[in-house]
C-alpha positions as CSV (number, residue, x, y, z in Angstrom):
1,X,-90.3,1.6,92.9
2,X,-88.6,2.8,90.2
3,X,-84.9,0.8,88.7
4,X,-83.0,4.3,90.0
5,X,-85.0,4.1,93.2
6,X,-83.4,0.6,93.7
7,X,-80.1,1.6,92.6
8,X,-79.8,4.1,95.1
9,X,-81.3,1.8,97.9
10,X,-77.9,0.6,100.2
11,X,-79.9,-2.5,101.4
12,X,-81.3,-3.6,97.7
13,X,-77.6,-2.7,96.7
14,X,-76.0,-5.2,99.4
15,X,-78.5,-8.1,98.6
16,X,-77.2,-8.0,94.9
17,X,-73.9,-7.8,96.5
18,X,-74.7,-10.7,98.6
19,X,-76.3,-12.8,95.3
20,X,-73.4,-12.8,93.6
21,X,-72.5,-15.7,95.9
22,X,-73.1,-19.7,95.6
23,X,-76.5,-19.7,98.0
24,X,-75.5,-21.3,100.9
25,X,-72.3,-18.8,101.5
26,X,-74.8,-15.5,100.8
27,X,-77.4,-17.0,103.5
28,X,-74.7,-17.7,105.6
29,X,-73.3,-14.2,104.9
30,X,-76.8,-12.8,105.4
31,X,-77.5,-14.7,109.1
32,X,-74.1,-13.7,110.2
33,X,-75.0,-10.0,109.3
34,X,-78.3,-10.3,110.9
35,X,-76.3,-11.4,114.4
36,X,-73.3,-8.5,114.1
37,X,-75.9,-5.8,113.6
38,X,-77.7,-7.3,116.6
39,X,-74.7,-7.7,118.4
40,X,-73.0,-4.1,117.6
41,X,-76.0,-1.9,117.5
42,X,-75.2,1.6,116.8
43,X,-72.0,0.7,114.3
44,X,-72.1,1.6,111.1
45,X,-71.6,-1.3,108.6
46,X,-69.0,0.0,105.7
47,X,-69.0,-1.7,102.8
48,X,-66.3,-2.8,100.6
49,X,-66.6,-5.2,97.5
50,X,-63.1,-6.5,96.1
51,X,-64.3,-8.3,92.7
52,X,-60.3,-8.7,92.1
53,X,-60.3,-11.4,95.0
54,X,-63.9,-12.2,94.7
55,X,-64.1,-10.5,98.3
56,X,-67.5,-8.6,100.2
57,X,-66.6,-7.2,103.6
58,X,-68.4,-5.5,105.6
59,X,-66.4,-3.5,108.2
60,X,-68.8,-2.4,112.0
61,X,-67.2,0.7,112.7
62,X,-68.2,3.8,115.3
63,X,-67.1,6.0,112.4
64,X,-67.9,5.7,108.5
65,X,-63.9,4.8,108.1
66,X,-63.7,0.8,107.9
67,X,-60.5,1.4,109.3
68,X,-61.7,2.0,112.9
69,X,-63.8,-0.9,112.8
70,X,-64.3,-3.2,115.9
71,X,-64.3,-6.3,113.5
72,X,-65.6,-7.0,109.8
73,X,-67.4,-9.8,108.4
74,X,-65.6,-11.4,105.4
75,X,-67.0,-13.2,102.4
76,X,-65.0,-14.7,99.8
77,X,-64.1,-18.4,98.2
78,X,-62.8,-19.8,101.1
79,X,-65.9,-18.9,103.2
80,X,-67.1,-16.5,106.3
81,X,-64.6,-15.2,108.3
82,X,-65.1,-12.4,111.0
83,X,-61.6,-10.4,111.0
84,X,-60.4,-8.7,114.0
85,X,-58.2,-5.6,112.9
86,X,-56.4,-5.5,116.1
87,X,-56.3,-8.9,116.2
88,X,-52.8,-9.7,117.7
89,X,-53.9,-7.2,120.9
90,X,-56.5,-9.9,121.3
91,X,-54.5,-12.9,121.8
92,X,-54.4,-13.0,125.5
93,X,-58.6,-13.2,125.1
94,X,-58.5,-16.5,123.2
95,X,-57.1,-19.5,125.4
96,X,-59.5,-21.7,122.9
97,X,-57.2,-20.4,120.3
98,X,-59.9,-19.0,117.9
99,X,-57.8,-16.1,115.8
100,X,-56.1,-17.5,112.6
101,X,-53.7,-15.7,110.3
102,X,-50.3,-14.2,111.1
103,X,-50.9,-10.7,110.1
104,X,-49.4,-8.0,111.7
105,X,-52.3,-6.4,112.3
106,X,-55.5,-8.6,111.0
107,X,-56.8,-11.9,112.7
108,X,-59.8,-13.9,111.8
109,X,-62.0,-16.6,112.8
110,X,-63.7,-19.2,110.1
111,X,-67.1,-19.3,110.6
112,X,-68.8,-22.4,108.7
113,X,-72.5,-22.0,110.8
114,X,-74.4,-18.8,112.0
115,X,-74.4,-20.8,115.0
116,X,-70.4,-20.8,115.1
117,X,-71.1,-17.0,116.2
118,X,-72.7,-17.7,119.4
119,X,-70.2,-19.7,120.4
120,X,-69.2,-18.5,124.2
121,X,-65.7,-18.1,122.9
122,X,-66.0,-16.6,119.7
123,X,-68.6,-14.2,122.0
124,X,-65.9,-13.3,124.8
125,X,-63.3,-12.3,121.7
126,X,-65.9,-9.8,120.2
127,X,-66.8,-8.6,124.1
128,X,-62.7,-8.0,124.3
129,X,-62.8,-6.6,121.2
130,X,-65.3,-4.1,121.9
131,X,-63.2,-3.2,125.6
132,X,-59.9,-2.7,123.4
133,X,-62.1,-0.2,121.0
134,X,-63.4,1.8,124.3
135,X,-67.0,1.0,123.1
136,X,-70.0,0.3,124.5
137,X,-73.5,-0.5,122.1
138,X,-76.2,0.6,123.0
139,X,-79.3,-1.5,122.4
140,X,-81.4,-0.1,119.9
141,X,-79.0,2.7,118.1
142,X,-79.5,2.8,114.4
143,X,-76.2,2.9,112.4
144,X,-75.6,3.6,108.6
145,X,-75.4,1.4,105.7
146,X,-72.3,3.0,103.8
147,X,-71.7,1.4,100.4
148,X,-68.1,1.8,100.0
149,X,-67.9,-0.4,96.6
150,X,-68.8,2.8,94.2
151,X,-66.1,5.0,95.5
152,X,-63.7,2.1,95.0
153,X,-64.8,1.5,91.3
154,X,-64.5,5.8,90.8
155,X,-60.6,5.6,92.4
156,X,-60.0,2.0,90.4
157,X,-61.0,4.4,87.1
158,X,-58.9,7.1,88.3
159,X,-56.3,4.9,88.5
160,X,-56.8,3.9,85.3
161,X,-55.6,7.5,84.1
162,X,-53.2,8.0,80.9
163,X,-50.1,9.2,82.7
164,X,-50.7,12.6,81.4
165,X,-53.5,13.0,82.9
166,X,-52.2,12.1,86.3
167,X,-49.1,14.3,86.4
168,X,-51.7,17.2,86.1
169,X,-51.1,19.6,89.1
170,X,-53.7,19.0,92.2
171,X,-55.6,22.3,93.4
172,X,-53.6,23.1,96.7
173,X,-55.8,22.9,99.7
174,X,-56.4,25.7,102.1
């Protein structure tokens, strides 16, 4: 295999993702990846590096928008977290008072183990999770691998635009 073959691979591109980690969060990260894809069959993982906060998420999604995702799996310097984007809707599913944060929208759960995840609890909040989203996984659908982390870099360069340049006028859309 070629170094452009690899480049273009999603899965060789998440593990370098992944490496740039201390190696007991990116195993972590890794097991608890291996469970949510098990768990969520059929939802496409979206992708999303934030090098600014030293951030990797990974958003399960029915769609390719991370956006619509059920939940996300969160890396960064404070450790795992699965996030829960409708996280407040949830509250009535966690009498063991899992959900953290006070986020109008976002709530997460620490997770220091891969065996934190099959936790009863933490496993009744992703089944509730799932109801809210009107989905059901089907065992054994494939979903996609959508790197998101090179359109950010392309609209973080845009951004990055002398103002002339910016002020251009936009072709109007039909």
């Amino acid at each position: 295999m070629r170094n452009d073959d690899l480049a273009a691979d999603p899965e060789h591109e998440l593990a370098r993702y992944f490496a740039k980690y201390e190696p007991a969060l990116a195993k972590l990260g890794q097991q608890l990846r291996t469970k949510l894809r098990k768990r969520l069959p059929g939802l496409s993982e979206i992708v999303y590096v934030y090098e600014n906060q030293g951030s990797l998420v990974i958003s399960y999604s029915p769609t390719d928008k991370g956006y619509e995702a059920v939940c996300s799996l969160a890396l960064g310097p404070s450790g795992a977290k699965l996030c829960f984007a409708r996280g407040p809707a949830l509250s009535k599913a966690d009498p063991h008072k899992l959900l953290q944060g006070r986020g109008k929208l976002v709530r997460h759960v620490e997770l220091q183990t891969a065996a934190d995840f099959d936790s009863a609890e933490l496993q009744a909040l992703l089944a509730a999770a799932l109801k809210l989203a009107n989905l059901r996984p089907v065992a054994g659908a494939k979903g996609a691998l959508i790197l998101k982390a090179d359109s950010q870099r392309q609209r973080a360069k845009s951004a990055k635009r002398p103002a002339a340049a910016k002020s251009a006028p936009k072709k109007a859309r039909r």
